[in-house]
N, C-alpha and C positions, 0 to 999 in steps of 0.2 A: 483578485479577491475583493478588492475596493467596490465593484459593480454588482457584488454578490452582499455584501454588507449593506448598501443602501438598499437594496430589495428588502433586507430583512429587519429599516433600518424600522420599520410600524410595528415589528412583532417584540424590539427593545422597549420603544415607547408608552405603547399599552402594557407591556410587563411592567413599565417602570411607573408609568400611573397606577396601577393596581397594586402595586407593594406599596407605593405609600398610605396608600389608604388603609391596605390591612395591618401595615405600621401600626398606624395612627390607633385603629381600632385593636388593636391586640396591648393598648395600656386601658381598656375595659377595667380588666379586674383591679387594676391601680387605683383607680378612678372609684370606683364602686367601694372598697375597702377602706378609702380614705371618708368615703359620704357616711359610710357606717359608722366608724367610729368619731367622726367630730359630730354627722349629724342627726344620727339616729340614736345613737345613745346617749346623748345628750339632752336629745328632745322626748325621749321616748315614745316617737311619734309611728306608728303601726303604716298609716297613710304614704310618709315619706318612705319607707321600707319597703311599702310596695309599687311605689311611681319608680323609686331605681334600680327594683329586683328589675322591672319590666323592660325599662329604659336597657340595660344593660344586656336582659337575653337579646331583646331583638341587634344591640348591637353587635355581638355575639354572633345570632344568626348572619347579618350582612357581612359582617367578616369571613364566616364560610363559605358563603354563596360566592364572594371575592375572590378568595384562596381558589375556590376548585375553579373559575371563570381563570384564570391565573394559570393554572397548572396545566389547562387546557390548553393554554394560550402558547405556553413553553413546550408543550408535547407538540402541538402544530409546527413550534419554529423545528424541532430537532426535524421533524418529518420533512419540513420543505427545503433546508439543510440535505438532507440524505437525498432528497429526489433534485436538486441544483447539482449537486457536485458530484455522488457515485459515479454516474455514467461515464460525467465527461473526465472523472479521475482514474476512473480502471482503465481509460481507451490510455490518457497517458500514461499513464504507469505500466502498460503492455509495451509502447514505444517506448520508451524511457529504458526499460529492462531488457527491449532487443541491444538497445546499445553498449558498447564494449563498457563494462564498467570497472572501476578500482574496488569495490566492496561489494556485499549485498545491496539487495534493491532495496531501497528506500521503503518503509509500511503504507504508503499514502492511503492505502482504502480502511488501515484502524489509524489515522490523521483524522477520518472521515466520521471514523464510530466517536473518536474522541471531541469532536465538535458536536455532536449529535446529545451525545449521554451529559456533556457541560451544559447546552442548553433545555435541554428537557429533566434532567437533575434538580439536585441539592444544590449543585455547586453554583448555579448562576442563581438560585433564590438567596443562597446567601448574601452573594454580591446585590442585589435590589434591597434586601433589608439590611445591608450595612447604615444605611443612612437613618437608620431608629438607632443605633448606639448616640450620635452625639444628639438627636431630639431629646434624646431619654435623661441623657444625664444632665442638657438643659434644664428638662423640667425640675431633676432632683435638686441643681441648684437652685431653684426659684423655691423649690419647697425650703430650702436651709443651703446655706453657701457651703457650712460644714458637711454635712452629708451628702454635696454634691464633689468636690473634693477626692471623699472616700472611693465615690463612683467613676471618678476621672484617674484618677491613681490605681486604681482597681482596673481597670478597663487598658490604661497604658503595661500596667506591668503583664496581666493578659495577654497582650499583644507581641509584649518581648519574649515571653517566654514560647508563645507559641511559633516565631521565625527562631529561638535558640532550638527548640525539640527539631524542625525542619534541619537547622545547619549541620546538627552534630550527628545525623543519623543520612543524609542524603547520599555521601561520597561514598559511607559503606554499603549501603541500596544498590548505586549505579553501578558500584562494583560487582555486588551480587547477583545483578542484574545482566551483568556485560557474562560471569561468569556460567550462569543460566542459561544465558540464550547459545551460550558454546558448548554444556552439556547436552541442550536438547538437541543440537543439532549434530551433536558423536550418536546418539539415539538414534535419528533418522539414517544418518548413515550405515549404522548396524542393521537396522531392519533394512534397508535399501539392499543389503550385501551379506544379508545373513546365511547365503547358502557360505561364501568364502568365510565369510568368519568362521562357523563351526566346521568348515571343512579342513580347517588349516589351525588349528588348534587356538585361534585367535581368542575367544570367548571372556576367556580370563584376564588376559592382556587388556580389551577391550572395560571387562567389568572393571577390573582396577581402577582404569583411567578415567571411568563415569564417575565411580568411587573418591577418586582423589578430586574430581572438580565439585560433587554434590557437597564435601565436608568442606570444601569451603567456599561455597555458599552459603551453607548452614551457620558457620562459623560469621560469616560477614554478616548475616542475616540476626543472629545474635547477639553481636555484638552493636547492630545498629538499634535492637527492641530493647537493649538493658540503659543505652545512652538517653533515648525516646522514653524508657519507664520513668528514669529518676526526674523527667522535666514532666513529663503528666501526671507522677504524683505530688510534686511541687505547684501542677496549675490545680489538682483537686484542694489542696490543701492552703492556697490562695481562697481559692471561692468559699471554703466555710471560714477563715479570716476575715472577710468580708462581710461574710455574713453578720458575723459577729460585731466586727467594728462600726457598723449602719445600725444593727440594734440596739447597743452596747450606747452610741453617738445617740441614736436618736431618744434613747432613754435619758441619757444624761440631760437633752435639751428640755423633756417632757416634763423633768422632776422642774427642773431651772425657770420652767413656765416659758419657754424661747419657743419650743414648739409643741403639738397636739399627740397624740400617740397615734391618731391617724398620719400624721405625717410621718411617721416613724415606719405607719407597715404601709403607706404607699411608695414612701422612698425605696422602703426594702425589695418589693416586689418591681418597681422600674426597673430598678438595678440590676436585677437577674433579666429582664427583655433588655436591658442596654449589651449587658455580656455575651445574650445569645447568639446573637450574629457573629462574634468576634469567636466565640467556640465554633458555629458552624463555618466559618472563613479558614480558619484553623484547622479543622474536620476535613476540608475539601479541596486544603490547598493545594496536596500533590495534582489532583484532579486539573484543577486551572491550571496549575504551571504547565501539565502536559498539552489540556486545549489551546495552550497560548504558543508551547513549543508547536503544535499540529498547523495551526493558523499559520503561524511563520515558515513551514516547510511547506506548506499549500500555496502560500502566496508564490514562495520560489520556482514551485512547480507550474504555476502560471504566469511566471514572468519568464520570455517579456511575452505579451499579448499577441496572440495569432494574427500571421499578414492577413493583405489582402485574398480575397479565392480567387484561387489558382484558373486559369485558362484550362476548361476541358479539351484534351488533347484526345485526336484522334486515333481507331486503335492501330497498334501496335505492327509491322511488317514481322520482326523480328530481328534486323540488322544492329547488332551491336558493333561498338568501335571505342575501344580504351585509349587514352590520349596522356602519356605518359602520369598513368594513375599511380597514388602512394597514398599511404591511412599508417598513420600513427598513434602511437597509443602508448602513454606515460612518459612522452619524450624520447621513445623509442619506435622505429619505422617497421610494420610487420610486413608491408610491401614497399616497392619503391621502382618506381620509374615502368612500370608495365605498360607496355602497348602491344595492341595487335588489332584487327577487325574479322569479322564474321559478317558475310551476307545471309540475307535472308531465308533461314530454310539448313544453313549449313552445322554440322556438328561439329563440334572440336574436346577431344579428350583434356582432360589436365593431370597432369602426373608429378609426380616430385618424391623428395622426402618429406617427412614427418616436419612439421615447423616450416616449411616451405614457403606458408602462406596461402595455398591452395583451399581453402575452410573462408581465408578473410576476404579472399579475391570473389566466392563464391556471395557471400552478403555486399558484397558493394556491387556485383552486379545485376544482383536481385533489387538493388535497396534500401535493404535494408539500412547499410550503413551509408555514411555518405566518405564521399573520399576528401583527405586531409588537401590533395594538392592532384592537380589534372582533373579530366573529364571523363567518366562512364557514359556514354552517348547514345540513347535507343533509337531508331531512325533519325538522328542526326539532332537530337536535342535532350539537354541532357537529364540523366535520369533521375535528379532531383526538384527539375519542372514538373514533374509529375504529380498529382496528388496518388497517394501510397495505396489507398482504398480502391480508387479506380485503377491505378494500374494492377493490381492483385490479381484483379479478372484475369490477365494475359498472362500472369508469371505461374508456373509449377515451380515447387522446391521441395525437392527432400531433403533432409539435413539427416544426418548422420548417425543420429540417436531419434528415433520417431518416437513422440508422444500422440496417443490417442487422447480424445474428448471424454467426456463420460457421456453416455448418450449411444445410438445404435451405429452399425458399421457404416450403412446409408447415409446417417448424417454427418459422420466425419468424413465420408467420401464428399461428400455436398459441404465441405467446408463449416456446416452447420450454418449455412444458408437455405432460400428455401428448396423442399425436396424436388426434384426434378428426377424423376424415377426414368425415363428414357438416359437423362444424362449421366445418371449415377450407374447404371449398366453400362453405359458404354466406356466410358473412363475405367469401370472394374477388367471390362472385356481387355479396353485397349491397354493394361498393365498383365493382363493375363492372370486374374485374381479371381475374374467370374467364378470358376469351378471350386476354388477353396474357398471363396465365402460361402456358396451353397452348401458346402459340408460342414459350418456351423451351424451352432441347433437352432437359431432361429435366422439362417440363412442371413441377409440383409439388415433385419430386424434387432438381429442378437447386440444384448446391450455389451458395450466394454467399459471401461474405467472402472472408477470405483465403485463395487458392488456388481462388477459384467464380470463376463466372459476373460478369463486371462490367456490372450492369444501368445504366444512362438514370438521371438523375436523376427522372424523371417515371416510370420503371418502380421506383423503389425508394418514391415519395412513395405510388403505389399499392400497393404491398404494403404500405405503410406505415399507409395507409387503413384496409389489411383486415386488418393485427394489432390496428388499430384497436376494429374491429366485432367480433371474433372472440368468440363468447358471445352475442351481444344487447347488448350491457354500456344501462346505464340513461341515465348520461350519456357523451357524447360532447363532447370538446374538443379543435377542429382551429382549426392556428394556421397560416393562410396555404395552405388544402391546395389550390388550385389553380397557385400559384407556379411550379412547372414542368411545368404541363399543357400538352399538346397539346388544339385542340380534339376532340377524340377523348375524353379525359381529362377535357373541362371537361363536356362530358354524361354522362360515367357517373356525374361526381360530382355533378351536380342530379340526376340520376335517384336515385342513393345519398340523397340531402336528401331526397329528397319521399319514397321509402319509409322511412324514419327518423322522418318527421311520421307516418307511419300507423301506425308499430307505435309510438310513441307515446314516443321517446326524446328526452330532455333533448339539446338540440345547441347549443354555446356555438364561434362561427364569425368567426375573425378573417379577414378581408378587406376586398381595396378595389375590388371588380370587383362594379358595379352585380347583375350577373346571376347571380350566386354569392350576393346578399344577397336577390334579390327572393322568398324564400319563407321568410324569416325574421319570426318574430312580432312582434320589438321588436329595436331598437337601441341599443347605450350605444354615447356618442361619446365617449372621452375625449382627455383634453387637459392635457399636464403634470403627471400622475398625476391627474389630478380628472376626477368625471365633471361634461363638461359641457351632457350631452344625454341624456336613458335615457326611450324612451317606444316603443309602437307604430310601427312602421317607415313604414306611412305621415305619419305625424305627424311623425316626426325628421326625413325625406328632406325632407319638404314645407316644414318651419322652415330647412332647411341651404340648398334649392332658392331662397331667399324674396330679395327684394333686401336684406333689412335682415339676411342670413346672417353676415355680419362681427362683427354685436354678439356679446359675452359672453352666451350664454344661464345664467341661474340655475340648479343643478344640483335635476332632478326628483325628488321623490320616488320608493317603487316602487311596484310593480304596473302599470308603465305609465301613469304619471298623464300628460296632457300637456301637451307642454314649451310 
């Protein structure tokens, strides 16, 4: 973030030039009110009333011309803010969220809003006209030491009170806030699965439970505005004190002949531009503390700074080879010690039970993930030399849960790349989806996500198939892809296998449906993250088929040696 800060570092600079000036010029009416009454009523001079009416609007004038050159200046910075780091923050924040994570994903793109809206806000003009509070109260002390004093004590207790309203309402906030964000997200859930909900009498269950987390919210929420009222009506009730005690002061100097009654209403009027900054600092502090938290999770997310560019590798054969791979996650191993290889062109089913590892095995050798300990090796080097982008070209994947784009079929079959309409039929053909998108209403075209077409779970696992295939890609890695097939679905996708064996594509195939595996070259079985069977599929079937299938098989060597 350091390299992004010095770019922006002219757009601080000139803000900070330009609020001094409008500082400067925003004690006008101080100035002017003080000339009136020491020197125009005094002199009753018609002439001098109108050299510093004049004096005064044009200053006036230039302080607005200032202000909006200012504000323009800070709308620019949020804009070039947003146009520096959006891009390159959603590209990591998509990688970042493929990765196995311990919570939710991190917000980085409102990090992004919240750097934006600090600097084209209130909240950073505040920060530039902090530095007219202690001008201001300079100058009151030069008008009267006493009445400067009032201003300086005024100004400090100001300040405390407005970090005490912060401290005694924050921890109920966060809390409310922590609470909030687990409401909303019982919300989402219920709309996500609202046919089970009201089909299973859940409803009520469900409403209770939003029910008991809204009331306390409300309640924390509350309890933090009644904590936050009694300190903002203690700072309103400050500033007419003040008021009073600079009036009240300056009067008593005026009668005492110490000082003018002009000085009395220019101190009084400094005095409220000394406070206003520390009101609007106060006003926007949550605002900053969040841009400051944003800053500091931005920085992390770019630390440490991207290597060197990678060596563009050439494409892909398809030969994979796992070299006693293991990925852990929480201090816990989901896989451990797997080997085996695949040449070029060959399939291999993966099967198991449930928690096998068969899901994590399938992102590391796409990828996605990188492995804790050994090597994922694609034609012999490994698959985290790669740059991700370029290799994507060569990988299909279907995962298990297909999400569509929002956008038309065509372009989530094209990856939402550009359209390539020979390519995009042929990948629909080669999943055997061609005919059932033409029977959407706008064929290819027809839009889905939000505000589309709501396809089938079996019509979206097929598109999903054919954004799969789209290119030829070298290998293919489908995890469970007949799961909501019709039989209709369960033959396009053996027809899809067996032309996949002919143009000679890596196909790495989790399933547990005999007839989905019977054209596969080899099988790994695994079992509690280990493999505990990898050989020729006739061979694995026929050791799993055997009476003696119950023992612990010794985990094979690769190449298909047999079990």
């Amino acid at each position: 973030m350091e390299s992004y800060l010095r770019k922006w570092r002219s757009y601080f600079v000139y803000g900070g030039i330009f609020s001094i000036f409008v500082s400067l010029l925003q004690l006008t009416f101080a100035v002017y009110m003080l000339l009136i009454f020491d020197r125009v009523l005094t002199s009753y001079s018609v002439h001098t009333l109108v050299v510093i009416t004049v004096m005064a609007a044009v200053a006036i004038c230039v302080m607005v011309m200032l202000d909006i050159v200012r504000n323009r200046l800070l709308v620019r910075l949020g804009i070039q803010m947003e146009e520096d780091l959006a891009s390159t923050v959603f590209e990591k924040t998509v990688k970042e969220s493929s990765q196995i994570r311990t919570g939710p994903p991190t917000a980085n793109m409102r990090d992004v809003a919240s750097l934006r809206n600090f600097a084209s806000g209130s909240a950073i003009i505040a920060f530039f006209d902090f530095p007219l509070t202690p001008i201001c109260i300079i100058l009151i002390f030069i008008l009267h030491p006493y009445l400067g004093y009032i201003a300086l004590g005024g100004g400090i207790l100001s300040l405390l009170l407005g970090i005490l309203a912060d401290r005694v309402s924050r921890n109920a906030l966060n809390q409310a806030n922590d609470v909030n964000s687990r409401s909303q997200h019982l919300i989402s859930q219920s709309l996500r699965n609202a046919e089970a909900v009201t089909s299973m009498g859940m409803l009520q269950g469900v409403r209770d439970l939003w029910q008991k987390m809204n009331n306390v919210v409300m309640n924390l929420q509350s309890m933090a505005s009644q904590k936050a009222g009694v300190i903002q009506a203690s700072i309103k009730g400050l500033r007419l004190f003040l008021q009073v005690a600079i009036y009240g002061t300056g009067a008593y100097l005026a009668v005492q002949g110490l000082a003018s009654p002009g000085i009395m209403i220019a101190a009084a009027i400094t005095m409220g531009k000394a406070l206003a900054p520390i009101d609007a600092g106060i006003a926007t502090f949550k605002q900053s503390v969040e841009a400051l938290g944003a800053y500091r999770r931005l920085s992390a997310l770019f630390s440490p700074p991207p290597g060197p560019e990678r060596l563009e590798m050439p494409a892909p054969t398809g030969a994979i080879k796992c070299e006693a791979v293991s990925f852990a996650s929480q201090n816990q191993f989901l896989i451990r010690n797997v080997t085996f290889e695949l040449e070029a062109g060959e399939s291999m089913g993966l099967v198991g039970p449930s928690a096998a590892g068969k899901s994590t095995l399938c992102r590391l050798l796409t990828g996605i993930w990188a492995a804790s300990a050994g090597h994922v090796r694609l034609d012999g080097a490994d698959i985290q030399s790669w740059d991700q982008q370029k290799l994507g070209v060569y990988i299909g994947y279907l995962p298990q849960d297909v999400e569509l784009f929002s956008g038309t079929v065509g372009a989530n079959i094209a990856r939402l790349g550009e359209m390539d309409s020979e390519k995009i039929i042929e990948a629909a053909r080669l999943a055997g989806a061609h005919d059932m998108i033409l029977q959407l209403p706008k064929g290819y075209d027809t839009e889905v996500g939000a505000g589309g077409a709501v396809l089938s779970a079996g019509q979206r696992q097929r598109v999903g198939l054919a954004r799969a295939l789209y290119g030829t890609p070298r290998i293919v890695v489908l995890d469970e892809p007949s799961s909501n097939l019709d039989e209709e679905g369960e033959k396009a996708l053996l027809t899809c296998l067996a032309r996949l064996r002919e143009l000679k594509v890596t196909v790495i195939l989790v399933s547990h449906k005999p007839s989905t595996l019977a054209s596969v070259d080899k099988v790994l079985v695994m079992k509690g993250g280990q493999v505990a069977m990898f050989g020729p599929r006739q061979q694995v079937f026929g050791t799993l088929m055997s009476p003696d299938s119950t023992k612990t098989a010794r985990p094979s060597v690769v190449k298909g040696t047999p079990v």
